[in-house]
VMD Tcl script that draws the C-alpha trace (Angstrom):
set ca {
  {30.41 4.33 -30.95}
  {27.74 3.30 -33.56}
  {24.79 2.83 -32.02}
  {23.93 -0.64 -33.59}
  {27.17 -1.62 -32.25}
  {26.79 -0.09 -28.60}
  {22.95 -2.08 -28.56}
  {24.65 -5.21 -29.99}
  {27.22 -5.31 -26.79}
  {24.45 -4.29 -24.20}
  {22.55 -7.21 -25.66}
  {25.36 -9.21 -25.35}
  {26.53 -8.64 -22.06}
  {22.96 -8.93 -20.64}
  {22.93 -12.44 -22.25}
  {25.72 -13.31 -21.28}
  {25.03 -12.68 -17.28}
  {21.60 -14.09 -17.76}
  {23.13 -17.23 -18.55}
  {25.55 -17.29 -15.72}
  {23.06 -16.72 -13.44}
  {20.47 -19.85 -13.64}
  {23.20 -21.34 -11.65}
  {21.37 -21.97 -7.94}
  {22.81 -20.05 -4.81}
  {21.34 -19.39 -1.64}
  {22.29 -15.50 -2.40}
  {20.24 -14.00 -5.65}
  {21.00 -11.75 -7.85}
  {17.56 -9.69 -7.99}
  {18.14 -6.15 -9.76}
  {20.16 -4.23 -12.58}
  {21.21 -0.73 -12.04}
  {22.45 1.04 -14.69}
  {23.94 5.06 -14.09}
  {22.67 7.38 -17.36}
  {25.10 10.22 -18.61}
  {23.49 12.58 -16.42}
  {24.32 10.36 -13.59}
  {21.09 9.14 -12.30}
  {20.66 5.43 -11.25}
  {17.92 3.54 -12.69}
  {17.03 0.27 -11.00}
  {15.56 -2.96 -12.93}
  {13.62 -5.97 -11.71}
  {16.12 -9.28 -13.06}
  {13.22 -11.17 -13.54}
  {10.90 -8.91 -15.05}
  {14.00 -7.73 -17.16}
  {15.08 -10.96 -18.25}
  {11.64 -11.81 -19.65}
  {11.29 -8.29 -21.52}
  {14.89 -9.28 -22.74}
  {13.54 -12.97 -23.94}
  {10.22 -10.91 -25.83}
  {12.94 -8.86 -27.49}
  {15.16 -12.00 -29.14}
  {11.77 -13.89 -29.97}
  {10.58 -11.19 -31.78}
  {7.10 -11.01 -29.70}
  {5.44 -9.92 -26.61}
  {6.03 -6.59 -24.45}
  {9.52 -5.34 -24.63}
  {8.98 -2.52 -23.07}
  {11.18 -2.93 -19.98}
  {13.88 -3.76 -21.86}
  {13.78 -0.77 -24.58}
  {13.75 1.68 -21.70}
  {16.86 -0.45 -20.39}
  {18.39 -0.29 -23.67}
  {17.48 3.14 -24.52}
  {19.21 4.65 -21.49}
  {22.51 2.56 -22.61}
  {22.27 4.22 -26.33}
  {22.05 7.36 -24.53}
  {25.39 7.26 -22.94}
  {24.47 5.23 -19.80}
  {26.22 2.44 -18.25}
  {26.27 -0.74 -15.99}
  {26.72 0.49 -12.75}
  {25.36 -2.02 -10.22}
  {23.74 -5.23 -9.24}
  {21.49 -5.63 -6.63}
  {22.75 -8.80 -4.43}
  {19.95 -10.18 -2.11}
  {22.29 -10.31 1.01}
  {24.68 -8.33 0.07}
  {23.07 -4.98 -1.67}
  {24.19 -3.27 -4.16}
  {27.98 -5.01 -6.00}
  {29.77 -3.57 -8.63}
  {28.72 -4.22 -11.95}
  {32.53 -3.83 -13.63}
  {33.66 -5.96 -10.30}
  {31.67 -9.08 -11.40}
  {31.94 -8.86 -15.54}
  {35.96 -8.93 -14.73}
  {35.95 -11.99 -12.03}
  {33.53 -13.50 -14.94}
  {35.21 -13.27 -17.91}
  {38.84 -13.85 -15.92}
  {37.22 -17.46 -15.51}
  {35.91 -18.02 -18.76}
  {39.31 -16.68 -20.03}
  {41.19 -19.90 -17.86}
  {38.20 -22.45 -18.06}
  {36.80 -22.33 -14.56}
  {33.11 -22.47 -13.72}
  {31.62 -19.03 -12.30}
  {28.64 -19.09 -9.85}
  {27.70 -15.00 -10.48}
  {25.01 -15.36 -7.23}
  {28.24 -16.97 -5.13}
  {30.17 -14.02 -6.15}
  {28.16 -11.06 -5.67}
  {27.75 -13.13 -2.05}
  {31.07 -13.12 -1.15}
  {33.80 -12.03 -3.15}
  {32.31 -8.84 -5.20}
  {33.11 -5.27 -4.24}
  {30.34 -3.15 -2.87}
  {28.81 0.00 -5.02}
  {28.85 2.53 -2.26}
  {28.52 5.57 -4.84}
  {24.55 4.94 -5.52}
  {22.49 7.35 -2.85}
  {19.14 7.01 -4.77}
  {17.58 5.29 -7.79}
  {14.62 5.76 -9.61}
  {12.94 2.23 -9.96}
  {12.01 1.39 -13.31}
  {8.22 -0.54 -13.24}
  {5.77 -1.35 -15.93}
  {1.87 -0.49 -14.99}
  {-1.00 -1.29 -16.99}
  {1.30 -1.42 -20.05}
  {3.31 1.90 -19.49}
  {6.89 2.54 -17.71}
  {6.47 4.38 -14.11}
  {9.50 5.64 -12.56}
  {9.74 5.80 -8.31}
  {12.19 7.72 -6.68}
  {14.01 5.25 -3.62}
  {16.46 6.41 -1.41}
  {19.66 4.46 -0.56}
  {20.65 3.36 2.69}
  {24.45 2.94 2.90}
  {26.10 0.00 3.84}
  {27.34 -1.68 7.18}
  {29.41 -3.94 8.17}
  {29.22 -6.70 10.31}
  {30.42 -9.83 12.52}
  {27.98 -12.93 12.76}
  {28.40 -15.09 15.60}
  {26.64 -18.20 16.55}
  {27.61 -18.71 20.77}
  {25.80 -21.97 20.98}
  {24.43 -21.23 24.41}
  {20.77 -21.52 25.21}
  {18.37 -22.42 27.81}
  {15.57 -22.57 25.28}
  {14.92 -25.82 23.35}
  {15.85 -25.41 19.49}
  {17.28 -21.59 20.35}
  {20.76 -20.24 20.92}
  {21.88 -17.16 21.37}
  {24.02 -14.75 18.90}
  {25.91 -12.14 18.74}
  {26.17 -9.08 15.76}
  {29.07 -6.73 16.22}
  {28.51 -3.43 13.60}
  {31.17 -2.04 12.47}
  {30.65 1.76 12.93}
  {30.84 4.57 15.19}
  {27.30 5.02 15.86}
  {25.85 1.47 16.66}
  {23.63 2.92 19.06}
  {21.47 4.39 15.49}
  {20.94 1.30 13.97}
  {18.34 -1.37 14.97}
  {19.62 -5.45 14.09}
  {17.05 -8.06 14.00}
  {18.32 -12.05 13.30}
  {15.08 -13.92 11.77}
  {12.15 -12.60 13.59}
  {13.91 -11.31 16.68}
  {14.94 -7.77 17.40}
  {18.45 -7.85 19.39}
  {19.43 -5.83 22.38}
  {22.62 -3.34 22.31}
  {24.57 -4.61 24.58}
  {27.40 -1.66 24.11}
  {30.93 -1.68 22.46}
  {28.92 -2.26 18.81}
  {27.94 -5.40 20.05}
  {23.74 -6.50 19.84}
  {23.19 -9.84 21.04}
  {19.80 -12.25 21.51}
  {18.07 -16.09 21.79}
  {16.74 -16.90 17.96}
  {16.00 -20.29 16.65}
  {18.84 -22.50 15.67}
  {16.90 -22.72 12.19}
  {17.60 -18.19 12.25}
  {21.49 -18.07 13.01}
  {23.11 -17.87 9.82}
  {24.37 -14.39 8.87}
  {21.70 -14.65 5.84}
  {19.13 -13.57 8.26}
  {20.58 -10.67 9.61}
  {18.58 -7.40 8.95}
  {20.34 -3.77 9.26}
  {18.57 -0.72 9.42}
  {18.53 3.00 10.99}
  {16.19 3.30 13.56}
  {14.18 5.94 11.78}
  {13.39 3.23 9.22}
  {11.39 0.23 8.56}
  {13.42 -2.73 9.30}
  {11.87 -4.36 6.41}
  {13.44 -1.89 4.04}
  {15.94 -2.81 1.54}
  {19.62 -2.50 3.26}
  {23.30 -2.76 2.45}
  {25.32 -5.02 4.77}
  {29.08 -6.94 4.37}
  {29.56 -10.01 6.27}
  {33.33 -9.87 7.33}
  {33.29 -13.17 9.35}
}
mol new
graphics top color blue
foreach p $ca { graphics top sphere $p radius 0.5 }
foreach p [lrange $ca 0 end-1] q [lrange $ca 1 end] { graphics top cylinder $p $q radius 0.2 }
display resetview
């Protein structure tokens, strides 16, 4: 494909997405990954990539970012991913279909309601290289994956504790016993049978606030987790 062409629908498509995705959402989209044609994953700040983008169709200001972005889609590259705040990582070709199927019959599209609840999971990615700008220059980081889990949310109601009750995360896995789950601020217990359980404030038990990790690693790490209530 001629290049001019293949920049003209990378612009394009990145506009187009931008635009879908002022609309508000308690989930937020908050990364691009795109896979390069020697299949390694390169991982873009939305924000930071969106203004780069903007500087770019103005004509002025640092476009760096977004020449490194576009360069690596010349190149052969593709859309691979996007980076879901509750969700993780959601396929890229997943959520340009569901979005142009409703533009096609006239319904409105929520992308950040999507990639929330309806979008299929990119499980292929098992490291990135996160694409920064320092003091004017791109940096690349190497960041390791952590792979997704699955899990049950359940609010039981029951608490002695004024404004607490107590919940309940069931993993869905065959080594629960490697993972540590934290609702909010508090660490659950492992009760057995995949099941962690625990008193957090009412204000805490929404599935939004669950946190997944392995027990080697910081809980505050980025994670991959599926809500299948």
């Amino acid at each position: 494909m001629h290049k001019f062409v293949k920049k003209f629908i990378a612009t394009t498509t990145l506009l187009t997405l931008c635009v879908a995705l002022t609309v508000p959402s308690y989930a937020e989209v908050t990364k691009y990954i795109l896979k390069a044609e020697d299949n390694v994953y390169y991982e873009y700040d939305y924000d930071k990539l969106q203004d780069s983008y903007l500087n770019h169709i103005l004509g002025f200001g640092d476009t760096k970012l977004y020449e490194h972005f576009n360069g690596i889609l010349e190149d052969g590259g593709r859309y691979s991913a996007i980076f879901d705040s509750i969700r993780g990582y959601v396929d890229y070709n997943d959520v340009k279909n569901a979005y142009t199927d409703a533009l096609i019959i006239g319904q409105s599209f929520d992308v950040n309601e999507y990639t929330e609840n309806d979008a299929e999971l990119n499980t292929s990615i098992q490291s990135v290289k996160l694409v920064e700008q320092t003091n004017g220059e791109i940096v690349l980081e190497d960041k390791e994956v952590q792979q997704s889990v699955d899990f049950l949310f359940e609010d039981l109601g029951t608490s002695v504790g004024i404004g607490m009750t107590v919940v309940k995360v069931t993993l869905s896995t065959n080594v629960p016993d490697e993972y540590d789950v934290r609702v909010g601020e508090v660490t659950l217990v492992y009760k057995g049978n995949s099941i962690f359980a625990g008193e957090v404030p009412k204000a805490d038990a929404t599935k939004e606030k669950v946190y997944i990790s392995k027990k080697d690693q910081n809980l505050d790490k980025e994670f991959q987790v599926i809500s299948i209530e």
